[in-house]
N, C-alpha and C positions, 0 to 999 in steps of 0.2 A: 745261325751257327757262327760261333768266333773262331779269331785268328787261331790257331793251334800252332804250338813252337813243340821244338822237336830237344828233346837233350842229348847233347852227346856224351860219348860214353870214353873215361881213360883207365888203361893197364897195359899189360904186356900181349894182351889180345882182343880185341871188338870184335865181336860177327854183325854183320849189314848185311841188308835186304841188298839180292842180287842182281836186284832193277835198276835202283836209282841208291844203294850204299847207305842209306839212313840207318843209324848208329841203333842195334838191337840188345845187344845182350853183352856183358864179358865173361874168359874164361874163368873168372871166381865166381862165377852166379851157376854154373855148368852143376847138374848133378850127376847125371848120367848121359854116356853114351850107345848107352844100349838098346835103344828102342828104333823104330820101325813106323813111317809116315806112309802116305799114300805112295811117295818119289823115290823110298829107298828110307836110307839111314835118317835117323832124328835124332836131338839132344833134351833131356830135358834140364831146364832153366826151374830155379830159382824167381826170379828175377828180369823181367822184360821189360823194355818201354819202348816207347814210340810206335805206340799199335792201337789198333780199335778193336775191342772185343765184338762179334757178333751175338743173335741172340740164342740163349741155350737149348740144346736137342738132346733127346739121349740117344749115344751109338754104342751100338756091340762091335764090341774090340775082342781082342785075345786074349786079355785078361780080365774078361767078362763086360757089363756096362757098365757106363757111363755118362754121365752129364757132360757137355762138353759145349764151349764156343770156339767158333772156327775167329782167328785172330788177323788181322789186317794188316800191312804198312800204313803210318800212316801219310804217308807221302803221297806214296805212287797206288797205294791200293790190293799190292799185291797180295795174294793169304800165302800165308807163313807159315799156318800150321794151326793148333789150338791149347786153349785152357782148359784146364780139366777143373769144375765146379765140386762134381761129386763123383764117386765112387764106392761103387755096391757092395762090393767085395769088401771085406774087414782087411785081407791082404794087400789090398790097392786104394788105400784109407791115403799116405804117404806123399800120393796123386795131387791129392786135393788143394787149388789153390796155385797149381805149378806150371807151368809151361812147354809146349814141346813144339820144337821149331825144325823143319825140316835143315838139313844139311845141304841139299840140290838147290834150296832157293837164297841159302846164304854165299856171303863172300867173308871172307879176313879186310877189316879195312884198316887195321894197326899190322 
């Protein structure tokens, strides 16, 4: 495996992993804050980087299944939260392809 470089993220808001701050998302990637992780409150993202996808499962959630990969720091390793691949539901179509990042294991690093 190769060197892995990390990109950082600029705007009037960055979210970082709340281990080691590695630069994750910004508030213009944000779609929602309506959802619900394992930790409490989650956001979902647009828009993620500096993460390692896991391999995909399907889990039942709330608003029915899903395909999902549980997503990494990639720094420190911590999980974050996950990708949503697919979804079953024609009303959870919108999912697909997005991100959702617990709020508990982020920080503000701007």
């Amino acid at each position: 495996m190769g060197m892995s470089y990390r990109r950082y993220l600029h705007g009037e808001r960055v979210y970082g992993c709340s281990k080691c701050r590695t630069h994750l998302a910004t508030i213009h990637s944000m779609i929602s804050r309506a959802f619900t992780g394992q930790h409490g409150r989650a956001y979902l993202f647009d828009v993620v980087v500096n993460v390692v996808e896991g391999e995909p499962c399907d889990r039942p959630m709330t608003t029915g299944n899903h395909t999902v990969r549980d997503i990494y720091c990639i720094k420190c390793g911590t999980t974050l939260g996950w990708k949503y691949d697919k979804a079953y539901e024609a009303t959870q179509k919108y999912k697909e392809g997005k991100f959702i990042l617990e709020r508990n294991l982020l920080v503000d690093v701007q």
